[in-house]
N, C-alpha and C positions, 0 to 999 in steps of 0.2 A: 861499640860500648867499650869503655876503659876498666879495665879489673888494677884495684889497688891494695896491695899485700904486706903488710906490716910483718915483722919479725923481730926476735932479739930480746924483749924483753923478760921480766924475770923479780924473783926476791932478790935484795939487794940489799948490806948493811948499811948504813950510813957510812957515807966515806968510800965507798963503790963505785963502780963503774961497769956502766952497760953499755953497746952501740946497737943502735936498732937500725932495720934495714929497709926500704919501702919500694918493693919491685913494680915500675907499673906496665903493664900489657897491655893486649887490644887495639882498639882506633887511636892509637898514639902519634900524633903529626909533629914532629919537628918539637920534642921533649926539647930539647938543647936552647930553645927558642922562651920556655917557661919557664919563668919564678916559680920557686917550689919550696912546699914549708912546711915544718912539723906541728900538729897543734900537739895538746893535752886535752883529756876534760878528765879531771877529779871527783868523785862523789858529790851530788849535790851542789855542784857547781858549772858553769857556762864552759864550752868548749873555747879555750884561747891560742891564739898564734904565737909560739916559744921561739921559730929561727924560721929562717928564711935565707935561701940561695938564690938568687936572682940569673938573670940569663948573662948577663954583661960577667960577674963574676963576685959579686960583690956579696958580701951576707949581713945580714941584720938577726940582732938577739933581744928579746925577753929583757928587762933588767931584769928578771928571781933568775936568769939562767946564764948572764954575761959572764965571762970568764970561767965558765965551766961546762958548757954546750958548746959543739962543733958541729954547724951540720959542712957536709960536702955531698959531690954527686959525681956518677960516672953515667957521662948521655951515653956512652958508646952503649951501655947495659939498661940507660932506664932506669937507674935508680939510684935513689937517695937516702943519705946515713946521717945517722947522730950519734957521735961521740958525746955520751954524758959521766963524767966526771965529777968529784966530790958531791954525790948524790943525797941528797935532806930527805927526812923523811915527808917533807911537803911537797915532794917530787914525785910523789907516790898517782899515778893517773894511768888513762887507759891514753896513749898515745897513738897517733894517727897522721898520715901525711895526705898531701893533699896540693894544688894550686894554690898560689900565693894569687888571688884572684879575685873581680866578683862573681865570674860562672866556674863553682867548683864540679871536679869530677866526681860519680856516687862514690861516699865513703866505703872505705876497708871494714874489717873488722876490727882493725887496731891490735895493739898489743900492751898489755898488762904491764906498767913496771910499777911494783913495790918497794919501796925502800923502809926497811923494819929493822930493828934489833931482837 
């Protein structure tokens, strides 16, 4: 079984910055080998794919989060970050990492970020 651990989130002004953290543990085979990717899901609305790190090295964004999302990752540790910067209040979601994949690993708990004045 894969345990997937969200961190980092938080209230945020607009114009803030958070970086969340997604440790993952367990039957973990050959991380370094996965595309891996942060979703979102905001109140009343669908769970979506914001970034994505791939195995080759390469990353893909969100247009609501291009130029202003970073993810990266460190295989030696298992885990993947998102640098969010100049943060909207439309950014406001319970975020979640997970396989860039069609067989995903069970969800984390996620973590909360608000962006409020």
């Amino acid at each position: 079984q894969v345990q997937l651990v969200e961190s980092g989130g938080g209230l945020v002004q607009p114009g803030g910055s958070l970086r969340l953290s997604c440790a993952a543990s367990g039957s973990i085979f050959r991380f370094y080998a996965m595309a891996m990717g942060w979703y979102r899901q905001a109140p009343g609305k669908q769970r979506e794919l914001v970034a994505v790190s791939t195995s080759g090295g390469s990353t893909n964004y969100a247009d609501s989060v291009k130029g202003r999302f970073t993810i990266s990752r460190d295989n030696a540790k298992n885990t993947v970050y998102l640098q969010m910067n100049s943060l909207k209040p439309e950014d406001t979601a319970v975020y979640y990492c997970n396989k860039e994949s069609s067989t995903l690993y069970p969800w984390g708990q996620g973590t909360q970020v608000t962006v409020s004045s």
